[in-house]
SEGU-924091 format. One record per atom (N, C-alpha, C): residue number from 1; residue in one letter; x negated, y negated, z. Coordinates in pm, 1 decimal. Layout:
<rs>
    i  aa         X         Y         Z
  NUM   A         X         Y         Z
...
</rs>
This chain:
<rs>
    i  aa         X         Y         Z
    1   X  -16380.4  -12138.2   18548.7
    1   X  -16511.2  -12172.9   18598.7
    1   X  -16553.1  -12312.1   18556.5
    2   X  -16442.9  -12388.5   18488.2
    2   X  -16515.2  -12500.7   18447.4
    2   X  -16638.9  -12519.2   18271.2
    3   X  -16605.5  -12417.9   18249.2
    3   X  -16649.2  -12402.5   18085.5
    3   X  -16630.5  -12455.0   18011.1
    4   X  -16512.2  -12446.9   17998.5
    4   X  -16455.1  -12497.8   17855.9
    4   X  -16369.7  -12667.3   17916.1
    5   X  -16404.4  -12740.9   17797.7
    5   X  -16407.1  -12884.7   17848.0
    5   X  -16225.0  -12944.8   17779.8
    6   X  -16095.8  -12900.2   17861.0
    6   X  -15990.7  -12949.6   17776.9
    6   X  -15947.1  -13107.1   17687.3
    7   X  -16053.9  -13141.3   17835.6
    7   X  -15986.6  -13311.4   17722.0
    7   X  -16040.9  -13306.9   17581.6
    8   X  -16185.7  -13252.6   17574.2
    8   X  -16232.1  -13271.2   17469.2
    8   X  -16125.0  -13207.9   17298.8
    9   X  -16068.2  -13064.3   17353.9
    9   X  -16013.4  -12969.3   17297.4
    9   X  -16085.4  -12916.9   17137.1
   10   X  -16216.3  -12983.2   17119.2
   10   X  -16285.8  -12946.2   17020.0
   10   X  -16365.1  -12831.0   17076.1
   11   X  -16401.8  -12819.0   17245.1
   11   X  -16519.7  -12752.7   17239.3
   11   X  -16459.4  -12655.6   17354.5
   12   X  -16431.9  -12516.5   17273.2
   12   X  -16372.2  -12381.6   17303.4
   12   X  -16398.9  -12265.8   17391.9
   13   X  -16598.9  -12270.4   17326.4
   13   X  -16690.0  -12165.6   17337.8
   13   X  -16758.6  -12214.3   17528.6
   14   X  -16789.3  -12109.5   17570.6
   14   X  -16855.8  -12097.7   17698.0
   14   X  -17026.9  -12221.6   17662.0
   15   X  -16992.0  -12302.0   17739.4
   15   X  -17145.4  -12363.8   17731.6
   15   X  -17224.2  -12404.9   17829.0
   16   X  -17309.1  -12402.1   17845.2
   16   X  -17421.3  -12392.6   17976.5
   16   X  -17399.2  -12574.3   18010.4
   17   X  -17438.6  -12598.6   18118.1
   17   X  -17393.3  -12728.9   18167.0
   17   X  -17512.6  -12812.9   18150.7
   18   X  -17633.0  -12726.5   18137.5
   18   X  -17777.6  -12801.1   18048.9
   18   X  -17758.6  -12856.0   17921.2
   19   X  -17614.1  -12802.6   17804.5
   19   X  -17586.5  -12859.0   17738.9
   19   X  -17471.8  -12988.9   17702.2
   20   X  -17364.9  -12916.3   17841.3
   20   X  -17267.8  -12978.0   17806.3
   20   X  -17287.8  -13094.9   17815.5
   21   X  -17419.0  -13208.1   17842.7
   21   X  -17387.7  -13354.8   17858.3
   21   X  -17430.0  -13411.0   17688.1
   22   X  -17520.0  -13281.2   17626.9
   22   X  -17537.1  -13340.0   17479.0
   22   X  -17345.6  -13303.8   17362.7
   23   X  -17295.4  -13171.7   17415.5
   23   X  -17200.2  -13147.4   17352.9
   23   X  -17050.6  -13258.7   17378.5
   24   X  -17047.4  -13340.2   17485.5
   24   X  -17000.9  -13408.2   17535.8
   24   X  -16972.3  -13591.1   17391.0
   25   X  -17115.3  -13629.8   17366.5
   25   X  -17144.3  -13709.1   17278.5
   25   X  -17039.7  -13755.8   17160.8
   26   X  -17067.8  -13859.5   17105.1
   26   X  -16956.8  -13857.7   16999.6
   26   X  -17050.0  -13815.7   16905.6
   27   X  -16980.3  -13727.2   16791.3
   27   X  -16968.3  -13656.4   16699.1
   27   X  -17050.2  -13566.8   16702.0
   28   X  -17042.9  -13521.2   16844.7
   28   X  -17117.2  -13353.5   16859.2
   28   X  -17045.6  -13273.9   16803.8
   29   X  -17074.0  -13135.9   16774.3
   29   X  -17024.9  -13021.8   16753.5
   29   X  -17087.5  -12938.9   16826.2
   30   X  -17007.1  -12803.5   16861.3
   30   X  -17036.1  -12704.6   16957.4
   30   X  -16989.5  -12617.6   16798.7
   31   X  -17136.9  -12512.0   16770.2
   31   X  -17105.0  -12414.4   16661.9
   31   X  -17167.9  -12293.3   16704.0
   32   X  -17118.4  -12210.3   16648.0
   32   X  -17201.8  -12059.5   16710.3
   32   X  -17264.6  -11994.6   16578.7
   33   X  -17347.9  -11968.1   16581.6
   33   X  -17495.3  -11923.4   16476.1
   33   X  -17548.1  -11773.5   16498.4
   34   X  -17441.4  -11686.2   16484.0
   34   X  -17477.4  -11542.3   16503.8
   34   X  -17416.2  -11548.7   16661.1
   35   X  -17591.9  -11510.3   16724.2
   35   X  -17558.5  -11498.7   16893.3
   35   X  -17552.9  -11603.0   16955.7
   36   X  -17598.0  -11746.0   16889.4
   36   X  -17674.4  -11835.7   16928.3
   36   X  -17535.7  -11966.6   16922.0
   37   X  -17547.7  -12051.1   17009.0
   37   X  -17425.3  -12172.6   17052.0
   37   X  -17525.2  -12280.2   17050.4
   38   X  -17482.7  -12307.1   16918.3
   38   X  -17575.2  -12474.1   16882.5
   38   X  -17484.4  -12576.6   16917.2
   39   X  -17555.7  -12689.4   16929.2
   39   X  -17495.6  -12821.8   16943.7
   39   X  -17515.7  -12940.6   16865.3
   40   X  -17501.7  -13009.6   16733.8
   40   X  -17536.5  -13041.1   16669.9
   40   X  -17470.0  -13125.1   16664.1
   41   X  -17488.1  -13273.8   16602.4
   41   X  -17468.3  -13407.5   16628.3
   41   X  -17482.5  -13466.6   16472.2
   42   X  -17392.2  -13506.9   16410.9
   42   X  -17387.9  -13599.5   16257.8
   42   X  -17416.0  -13735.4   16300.7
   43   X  -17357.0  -13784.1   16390.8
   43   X  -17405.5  -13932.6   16413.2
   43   X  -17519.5  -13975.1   16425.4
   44   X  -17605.1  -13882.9   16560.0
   44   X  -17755.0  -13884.2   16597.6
   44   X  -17782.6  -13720.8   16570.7
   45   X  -17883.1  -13740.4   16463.6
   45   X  -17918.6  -13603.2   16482.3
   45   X  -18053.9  -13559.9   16538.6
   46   X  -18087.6  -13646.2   16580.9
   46   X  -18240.8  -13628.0   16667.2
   46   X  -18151.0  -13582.5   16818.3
   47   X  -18004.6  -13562.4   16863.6
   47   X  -17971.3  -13477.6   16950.8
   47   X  -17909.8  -13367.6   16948.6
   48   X  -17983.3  -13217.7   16925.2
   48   X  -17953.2  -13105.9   16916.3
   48   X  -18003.5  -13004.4   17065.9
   49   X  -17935.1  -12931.5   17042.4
   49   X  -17947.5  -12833.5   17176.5
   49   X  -17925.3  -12664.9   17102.4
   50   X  -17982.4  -12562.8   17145.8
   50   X  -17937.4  -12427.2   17164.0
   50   X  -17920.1  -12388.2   17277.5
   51   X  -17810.7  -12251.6   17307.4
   51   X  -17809.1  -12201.1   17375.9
   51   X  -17809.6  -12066.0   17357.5
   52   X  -17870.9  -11965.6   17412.7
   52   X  -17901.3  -11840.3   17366.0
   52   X  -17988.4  -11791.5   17269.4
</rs>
C-alpha cells in the first residue's frame, strides 16, 4: 500500500501520510509508545507528530 518507506529502511511501522512528510526529515525517528506511533526529531525538536 505504500506504507512503509524502503529507501529510508529506518522507518518499518505503518504511518499515516499526514505524518510521513515530518518522519521523512533528517534525524526523524518513527517510535511506537504503547499504542501510539510517535515521530520525533533530535535535530529540530519543535517537529513532532503522533499517530494514534
Amino acid at each position: 500500500m505504500g506504507q512503509q518507506l524502503p529507501q529510508e529502511g529506518r522507518l518499518a511501522m505503518k504511518v499515516r501520510s499526514s505524518i510521513r512528510s515530518l518522519a521523512r526529515q533528517p534525524g526523524a525517528q518513527v517510535i511506537r509508545r504503547g499504542t501510539k506511533v510517535l515521530v520525533i526529531n533530535k535535530d529540530n525538536p519543535r517537529s513532532k507528530a503522533r499517530q494514534g
